[in-house]
N, C-alpha and C positions, 0 to 999 in steps of 0.2 A: 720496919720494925717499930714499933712503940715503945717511949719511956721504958718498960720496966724490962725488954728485951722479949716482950710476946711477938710472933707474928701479928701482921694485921692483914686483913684482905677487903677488898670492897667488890660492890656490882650493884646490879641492879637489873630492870627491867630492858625490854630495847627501846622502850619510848621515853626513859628517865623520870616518870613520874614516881618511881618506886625506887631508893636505893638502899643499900646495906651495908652495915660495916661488922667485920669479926673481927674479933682478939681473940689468940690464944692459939693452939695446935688444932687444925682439924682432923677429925677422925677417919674412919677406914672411907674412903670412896670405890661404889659399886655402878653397877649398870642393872635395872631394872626391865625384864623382858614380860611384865604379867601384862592383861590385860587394861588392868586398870592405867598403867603407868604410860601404855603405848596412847591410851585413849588422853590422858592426860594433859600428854606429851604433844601429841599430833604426829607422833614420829613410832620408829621401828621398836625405841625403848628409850629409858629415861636415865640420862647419867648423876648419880647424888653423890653427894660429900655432908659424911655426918659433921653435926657442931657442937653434938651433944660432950662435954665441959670446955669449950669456948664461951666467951660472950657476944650474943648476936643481938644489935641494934638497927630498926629501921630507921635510916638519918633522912628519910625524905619520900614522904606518903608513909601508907599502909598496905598491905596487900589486901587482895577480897578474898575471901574463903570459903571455900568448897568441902562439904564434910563428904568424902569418896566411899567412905565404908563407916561399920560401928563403930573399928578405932583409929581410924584416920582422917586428918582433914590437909588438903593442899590448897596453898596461898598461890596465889597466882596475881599480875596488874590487871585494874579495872578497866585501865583506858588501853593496853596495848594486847593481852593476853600472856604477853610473857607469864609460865610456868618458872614460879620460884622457890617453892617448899613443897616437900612430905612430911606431916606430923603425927608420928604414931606414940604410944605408951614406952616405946624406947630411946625414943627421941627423936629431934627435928634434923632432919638432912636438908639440903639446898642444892637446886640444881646445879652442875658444877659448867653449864656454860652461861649461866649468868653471874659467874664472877666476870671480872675487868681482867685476871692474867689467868683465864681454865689451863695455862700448857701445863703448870706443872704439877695437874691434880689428877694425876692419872688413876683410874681406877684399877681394884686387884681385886675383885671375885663379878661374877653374874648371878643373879638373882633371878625368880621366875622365867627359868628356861623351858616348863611345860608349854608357857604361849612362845617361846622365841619361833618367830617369822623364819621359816624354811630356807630364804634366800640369801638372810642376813650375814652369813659367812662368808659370800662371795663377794658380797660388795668391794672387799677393801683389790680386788682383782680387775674388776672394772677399770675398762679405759679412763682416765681423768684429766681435767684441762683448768690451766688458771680460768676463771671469772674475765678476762677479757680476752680469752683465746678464741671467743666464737663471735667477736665484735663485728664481722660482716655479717655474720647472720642475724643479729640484735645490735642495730647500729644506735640505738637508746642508752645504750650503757658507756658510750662516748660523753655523751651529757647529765649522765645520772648524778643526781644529788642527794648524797643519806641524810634523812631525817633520824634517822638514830642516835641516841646518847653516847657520849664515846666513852670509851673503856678508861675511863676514870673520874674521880667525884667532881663534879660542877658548883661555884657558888648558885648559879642561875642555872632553872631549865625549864624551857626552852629559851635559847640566847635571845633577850633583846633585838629588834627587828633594827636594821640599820639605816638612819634616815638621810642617807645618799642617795 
């Protein structure tokens, strides 16, 4: 919480060269199914969280942008791609898994369900496995090292190399 008892939230991109800070309440969060958002996205759909009367500051970089339509443009990172904003004439939403804590921004309606992907409903039935449940099959992931920002603000980023 901040001084004056607003919420605060941060995030960013997954390479850190981009991050974000809001104050204040965020608004309705939706799940985006049109065309444009899946393409956006790279994915099946796009999950946003409006900020429109919060205060939203990029504390590190700028996003690059993308004008998607006549009255839209989305912010997305230069150097990583991360997808981070929708900005239309109603206001700016942010994607909601690039905040630092997405669990508790659960979305409550769908949005462009003409293009929702046929399949999309079954997914959450599919078989599922933690990330290192298939380590015999992908014995790399024994050794793997994330290059990603971690899910909260950095004085530095990328950390200083270590001269050990």
């Amino acid at each position: 919480m901040s001084l004056d008892n607003r919420p605060v939230y941060s995030g960013g991109c997954q390479c850190g060269a981009v991050r974000f800070r809001v104050e204040g309440a965020l608004g309705d969060a939706s799940i985006c199914h049109c065309r444009m958002c899946q393409k956006a996205s790279g994915n099946f759909y796009l999950p946003l969280v409006s900020v429109r009367g919060a205060k939203l500051a990029w504390t590190r970089g700028e996003p690059g942008v993308f004008r998607s339509s006549s009255a839209a443009t989305r912010g997305f990172c230069r150097d990583c791609g991360t997808p981070l904003y929708y900005d239309a004439p109603d206001g700016m939403a942010l994607a909601i898994a690039a905040f630092d804590d997405p669990s508790g921004i659960a979305p409550t309606i769908q949005w462009g369900i003409e293009a929702k992907l046929p399949y999309v409903d079954q997914v959450p039935a599919l078989p599922g496995e933690d990330t290192m449940g298939d380590i015999e099959s992908a014995p790399y992931l024994a050794d793997l090292v994330s290059y990603q920002h971690p899910d909260h603000d950095t004085d530095q980023w990328p950390p200083a190399e270590s001269t050990s």
